[in-house]
N, C-alpha and C positions, 0 to 999 in steps of 0.2 A: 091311422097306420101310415107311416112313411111311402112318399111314393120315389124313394131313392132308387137306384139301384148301382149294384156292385159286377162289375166285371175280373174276373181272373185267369190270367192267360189267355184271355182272348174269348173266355167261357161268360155269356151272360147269364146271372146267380136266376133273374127272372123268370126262365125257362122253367125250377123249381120248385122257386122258392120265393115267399117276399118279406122284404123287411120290413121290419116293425121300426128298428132305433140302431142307428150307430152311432158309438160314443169314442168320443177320439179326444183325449186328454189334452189338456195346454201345455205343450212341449213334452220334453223326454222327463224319463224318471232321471234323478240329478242325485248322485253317491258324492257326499263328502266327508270326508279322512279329516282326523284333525285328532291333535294331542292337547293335553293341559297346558294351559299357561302357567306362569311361577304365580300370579299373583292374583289376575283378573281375566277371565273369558278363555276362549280357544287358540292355539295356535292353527292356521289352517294349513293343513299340507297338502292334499289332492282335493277337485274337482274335476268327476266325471259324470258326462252325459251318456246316459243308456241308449238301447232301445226303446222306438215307440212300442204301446200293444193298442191297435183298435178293435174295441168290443163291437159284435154283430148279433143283434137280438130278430130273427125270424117266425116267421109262422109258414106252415108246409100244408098243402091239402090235395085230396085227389083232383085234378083235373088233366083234362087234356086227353085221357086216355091213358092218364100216368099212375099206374097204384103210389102208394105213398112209402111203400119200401122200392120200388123201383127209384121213386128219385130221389131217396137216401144213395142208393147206390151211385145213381150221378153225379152226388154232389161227393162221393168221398173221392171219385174217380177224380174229381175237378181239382180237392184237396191235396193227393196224394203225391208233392212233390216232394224234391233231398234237396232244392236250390231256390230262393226266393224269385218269384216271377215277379210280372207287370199288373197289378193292382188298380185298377178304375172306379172312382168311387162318382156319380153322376151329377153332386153337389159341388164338385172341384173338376168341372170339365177338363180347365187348363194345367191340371198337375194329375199327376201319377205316383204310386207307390211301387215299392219290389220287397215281396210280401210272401208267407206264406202261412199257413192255418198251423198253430199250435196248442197242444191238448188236446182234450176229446169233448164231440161234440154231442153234448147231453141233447134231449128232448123230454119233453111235457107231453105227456096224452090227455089232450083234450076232449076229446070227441074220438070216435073210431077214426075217424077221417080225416080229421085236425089237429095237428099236433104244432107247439113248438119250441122252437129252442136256441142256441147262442152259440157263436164261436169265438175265439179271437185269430185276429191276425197281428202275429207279427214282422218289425217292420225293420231288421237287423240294421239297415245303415240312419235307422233313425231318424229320413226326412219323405216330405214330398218333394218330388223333380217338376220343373214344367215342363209341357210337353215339346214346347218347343224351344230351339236351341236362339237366344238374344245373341246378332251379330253387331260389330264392329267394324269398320272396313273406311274409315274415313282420317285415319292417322293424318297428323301434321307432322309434314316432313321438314326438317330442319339438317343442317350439313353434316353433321354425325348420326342421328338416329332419327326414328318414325315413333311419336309422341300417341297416345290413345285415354280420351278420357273416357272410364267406364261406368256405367250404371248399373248397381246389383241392387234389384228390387227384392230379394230375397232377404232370409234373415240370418244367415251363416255363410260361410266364406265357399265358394263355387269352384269347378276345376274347369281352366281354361285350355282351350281347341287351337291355336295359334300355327295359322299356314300361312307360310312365306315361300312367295313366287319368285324366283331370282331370275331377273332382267338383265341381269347382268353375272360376269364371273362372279363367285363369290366363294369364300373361305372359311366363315366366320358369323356366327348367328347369335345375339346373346341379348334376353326378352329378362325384363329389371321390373317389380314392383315392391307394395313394403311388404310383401312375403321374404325373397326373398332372388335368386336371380338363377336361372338356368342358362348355360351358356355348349355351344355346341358347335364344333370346328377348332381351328387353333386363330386366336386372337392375331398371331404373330402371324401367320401366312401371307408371303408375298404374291405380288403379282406381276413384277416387273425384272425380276432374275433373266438372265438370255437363255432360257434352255428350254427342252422342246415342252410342244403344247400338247392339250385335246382338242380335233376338233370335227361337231356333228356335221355326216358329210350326204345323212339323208334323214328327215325327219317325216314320220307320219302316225301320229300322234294322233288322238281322238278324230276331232273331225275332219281333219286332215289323211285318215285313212282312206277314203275313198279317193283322192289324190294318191294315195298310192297302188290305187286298186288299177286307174289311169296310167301310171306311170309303168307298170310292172309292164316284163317280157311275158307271154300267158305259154303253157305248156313246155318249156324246156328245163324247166330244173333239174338241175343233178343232183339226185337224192343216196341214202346210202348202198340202194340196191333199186335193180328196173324192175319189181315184180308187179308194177304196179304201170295202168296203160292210160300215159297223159294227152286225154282229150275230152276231160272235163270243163265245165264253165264254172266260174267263180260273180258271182254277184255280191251287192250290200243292200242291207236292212237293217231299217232302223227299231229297235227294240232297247225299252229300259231308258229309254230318252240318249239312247249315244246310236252312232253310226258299227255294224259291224260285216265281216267280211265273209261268207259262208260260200257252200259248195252248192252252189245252184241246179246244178243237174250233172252226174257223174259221167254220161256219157256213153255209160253201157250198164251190162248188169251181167257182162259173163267174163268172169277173171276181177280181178281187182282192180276199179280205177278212179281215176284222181284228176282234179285240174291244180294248177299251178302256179305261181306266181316267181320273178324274178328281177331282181334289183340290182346294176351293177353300181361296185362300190368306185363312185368319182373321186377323179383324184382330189388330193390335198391341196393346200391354199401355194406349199412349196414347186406342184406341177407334178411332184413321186405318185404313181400308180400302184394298186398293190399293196397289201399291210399284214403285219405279223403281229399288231398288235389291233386288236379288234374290241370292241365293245356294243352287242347288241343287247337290246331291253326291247321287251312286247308284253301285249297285253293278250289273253286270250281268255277264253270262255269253251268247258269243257262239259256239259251237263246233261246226263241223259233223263227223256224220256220214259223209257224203259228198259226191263231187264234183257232183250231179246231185243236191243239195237247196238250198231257195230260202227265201226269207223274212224280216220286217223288225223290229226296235223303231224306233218316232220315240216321243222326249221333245221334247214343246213347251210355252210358255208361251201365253197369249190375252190378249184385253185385256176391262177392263170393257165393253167393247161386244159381245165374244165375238167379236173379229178373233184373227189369229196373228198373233203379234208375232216369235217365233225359237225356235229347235230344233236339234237336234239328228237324224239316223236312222242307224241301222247296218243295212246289208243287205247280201242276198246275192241279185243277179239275175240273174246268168250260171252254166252251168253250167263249174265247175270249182272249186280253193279260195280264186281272190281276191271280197275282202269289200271294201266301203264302210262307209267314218264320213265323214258330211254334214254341214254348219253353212247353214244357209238362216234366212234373216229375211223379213219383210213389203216388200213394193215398192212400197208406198203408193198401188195399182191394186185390191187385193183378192188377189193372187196371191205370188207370194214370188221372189227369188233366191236360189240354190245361190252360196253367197261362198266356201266353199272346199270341196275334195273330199281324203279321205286316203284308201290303202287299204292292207291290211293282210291275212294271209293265213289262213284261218280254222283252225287245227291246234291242236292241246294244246301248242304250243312257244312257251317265252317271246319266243325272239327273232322271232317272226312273229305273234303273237298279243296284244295287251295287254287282248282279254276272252275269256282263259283261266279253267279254275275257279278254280286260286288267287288269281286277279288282279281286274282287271275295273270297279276304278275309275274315277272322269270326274264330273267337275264344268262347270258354266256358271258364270258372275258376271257380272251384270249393272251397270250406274252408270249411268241412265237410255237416251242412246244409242249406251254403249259397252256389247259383250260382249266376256268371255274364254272363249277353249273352251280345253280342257287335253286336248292330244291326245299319248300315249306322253311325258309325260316333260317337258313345255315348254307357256308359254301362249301364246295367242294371242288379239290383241285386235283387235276389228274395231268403226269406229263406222258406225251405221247411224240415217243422220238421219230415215227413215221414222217409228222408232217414237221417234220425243225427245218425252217429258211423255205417254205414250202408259202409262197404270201397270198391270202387270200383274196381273192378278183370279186365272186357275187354270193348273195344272201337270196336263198331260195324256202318260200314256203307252200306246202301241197298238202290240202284238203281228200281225203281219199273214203271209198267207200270200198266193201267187200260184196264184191258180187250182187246178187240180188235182196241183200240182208235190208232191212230197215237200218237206217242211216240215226245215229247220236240227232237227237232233236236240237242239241244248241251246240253247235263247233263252230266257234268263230272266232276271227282276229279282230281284235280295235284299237292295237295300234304298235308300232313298231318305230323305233329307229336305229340309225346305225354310227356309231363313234369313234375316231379312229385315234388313239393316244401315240404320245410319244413321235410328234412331226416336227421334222427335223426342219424348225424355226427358231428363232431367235429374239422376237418380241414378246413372248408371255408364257405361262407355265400353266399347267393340270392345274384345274382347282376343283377345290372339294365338292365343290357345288356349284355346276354349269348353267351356262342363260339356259332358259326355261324350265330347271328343278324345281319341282316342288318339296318343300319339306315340311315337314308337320310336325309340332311339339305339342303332345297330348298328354294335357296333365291327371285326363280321365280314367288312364290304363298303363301310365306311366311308361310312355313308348313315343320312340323319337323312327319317322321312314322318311325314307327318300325315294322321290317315284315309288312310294307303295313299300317299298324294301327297309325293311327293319335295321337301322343303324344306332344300336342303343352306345355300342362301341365310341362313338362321337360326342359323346358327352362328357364336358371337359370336369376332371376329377374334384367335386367337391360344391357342386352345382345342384340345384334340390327343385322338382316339379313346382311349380308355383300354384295360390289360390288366389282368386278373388273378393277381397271382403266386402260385406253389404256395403252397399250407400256408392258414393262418389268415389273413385281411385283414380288413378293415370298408372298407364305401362306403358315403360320404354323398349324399343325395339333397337338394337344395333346390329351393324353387320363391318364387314371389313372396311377398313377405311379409304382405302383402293377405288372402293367399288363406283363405278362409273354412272350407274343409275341404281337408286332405291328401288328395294324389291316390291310387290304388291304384297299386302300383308293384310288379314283378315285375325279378328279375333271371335269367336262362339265359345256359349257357355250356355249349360239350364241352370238357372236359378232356383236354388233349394230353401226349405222349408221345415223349420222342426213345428 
């Protein structure tokens, strides 16, 4: 008897079950199409490659304390998905399957007590994956682009991970092999036009947040309303291997309160104070504990006079897992309107969560009295004639708790910064993609972000996700030709398997 064993979805079959035999075919089932020739043989017109199916031959018996209809039941529970999972077979440590059991799984009565029997798995994309992702990150840079010779130990062509760090302005991103070439920005963008710039006028980025934790004013922000009593403390912790920003201890526990953070925005490189044109991005982390925890972040902006001009809040004021993201501005009374409301459900799952730890992105943009909020995926721009010529002075953020409620287990910031566009200079112009962007061409999911932010829009028309084919290649990396220093550039990929 096999001493293999199969994991799925995270389920060891062993708990069970044990295997007898898995049989796993040499490559995929192979359909070829072909018509008569006039004279001699076939013409060929299609080849396609199928799905894999791997056969799983078992034996089942009572132990453990487990009757033998109980751990039929666990194992259909195991079976019972609509989407291929993660497939672990213990003779291929280093690869993995996305797999799910198809047909019905007979049994043999052996014995009262011993029975067995067979399933398959099928294997829809037809490979193994390795588990882990082979990097790249050693490009030869030469005066036009960054050169990468690759190795694909696998036996079919692989989808490459391609991030590029930009060190510099940049415009202009465009990653060449014999696939085929994706290209993203405008090749043509200048850099040397006289008209005004962007430029970042306070950065606290990853580990760089706790510099800004140092930096900030502590309890005075001007938020969209005072219901809330700033004499909270803010501290950081480190969690998930990054630094992040949380509400250390609220301060009280009768009324609502909050601690505070505050940022004034420095001037520009021109000496101008004050901006109507704004750009902040952050990172946050929104995730409860439990249904019967409460509590807020609001990001707001204020004006030279030290009014609220708009904002942002994420909360949680009802018991159970639905959450709030609010967009509120000034209502030219002293008080504010709520302009739009999202919500969203507070859990570690992508599809209900977008300030999950891995995630947690969001940005504002400002153009004096237009904002854009970016909420899951899409922008939205709202004009609000309250605050027109009204220039924003600081960027305030506050951690808040209700009362004596249990407090959101994970509310934190990790990172923030602030950009001010349109500065009336004369050496250099906006470009697409600012010193320290990250952008990322994922040929895995077919999606192009920047800082985190979904810009598929960027992709120049007629330009196709690239692969990687087995064996030896080279891929070319270009960027604007402007560009003053080469970006950092990393390439990953798993190597797959029929």
């Amino acid at each position: 008897m096999s001493n293999d064993t199969i994991t799925i979805n995270g389920f060891d079959l062993s708990e069970v079950i044990r295997i007898i035999e898995i049989i796993r075919p040499v490559g995929n089932e192979r359909n070829i199409t072909t018509n008569d020739a006039p004279l001699l043989g076939v013409n060929l017109q299609e080849v396609r490659t199928g799905a894999k199916i791997i056969k799983v031959k078992f034996a089942m018996q009572e132990r453990n304390g487990m009757t033998l209809e109980q751990a039929k039941h666990t194992l259909a529970g195991v079976f019972n998905t609509s989407e291929a999972v993660k497939v672990i077979i213990s003779d291929e440590p280093d690869k993995y399957y996305m797999g799910l059991v198809t047909g019905s799984v007979d049994m043999d009565n052996v014995t009262r007590w011993f029975q067995k029997g067979e399933f398959e798995l099928l294997i829809p994309d037809g490979v193994a994956h390795s588990t882990t992702y082979r990097l790249f990150d050693n490009g030869t840079v030469s005066s036009d682009k960054v050169t990468f010779n690759l190795i694909n130990d696998g036996n079919i062509p692989a989808f490459p991970v391609v991030t590029v760090r930009n060190n510099a302005e940049n415009g202009y991103i465009g990653i060449v092999n014999t696939s085929g070439a994706l290209e993203v920005g405008d090749r043509e963008e200048a850099d040397t036009e006289k008209v005004k710039q962007s430029e970042l006028l306070f950065d606290y980025r990853d580990s760089k947040i706790t510099t800004g934790l140092s930096a900030a004013t502590k309890n005075v922000a001007i938020l969209n309303d005072t219901t809330q009593n700033l004499k909270g403390t803010i501290g950081s912790v480190n969690w998930q291997g990054r630094p992040h920003l949380f509400l250390q201890s609220p301060g009280g526990t009768t009324g609502n309160n909050a601690g505070s953070l505050t940022w004034n925005i420095p001037a520009d490189s021109s000496g101008a104070t004050g901006s109507l044109n704004d750009y902040i991005w952050w990172r946050q982390v929104f995730w409860l504990g439990a249904a019967n925890q409460y509590g807020f972040i609001k990001l707001t902006v204020s004006d030279e006079q030290g009014r609220f001009l708009y904002g942002v809040e994420t909360f949680k004021r009802y018991n159970g897992l639905g959450c709030e993201y609010n967009f509120m501005a000034a209502d030219g009374k002293g008080g504010y309107n709520m302009l739009k409301k999202w919500t969203f459900t507070g859990t570690h799952l992508d599809s209900q969560n977008p300030f999950n730890e891995p995630r947690g992105w969001s940005d504002l943009k400002r153009n004096d009295d237009k904002v854009t909020v970016f909420w899951w995926g899409s922008y939205n721009t709202f004009t609000i004639p309250e605050i027109k010529g009204r220039k924003s002075a600081k960027i305030h953020v506050a951690f808040g708790a209700l009362g004596n409620k249990p407090l959101v287990t994970r509310m934190y910031l990790d990172s923030i910064f602030y950009r001010k566009d349109f500065v009336a200079v004369t050496k250099d112009i906006p470009n697409r993609y600012p010193i320290g962007s990250n952008v990322v061409l994922n040929s895995e999911n077919d999606t192009v972000t920047v800082d985190g932010l979904e810009r598929i829009v960027d992709i120049v028309h007629g330009s196709t996700f690239l692969t990687i084919p087995p064996g030896n290649s080279t891929l070319e990396v270009y960027s604007s030709s402007w560009v003053k220093t080469k970006p950092t550039i990393k390439v990953e990929f798993e190597e797959r398997y029929l």
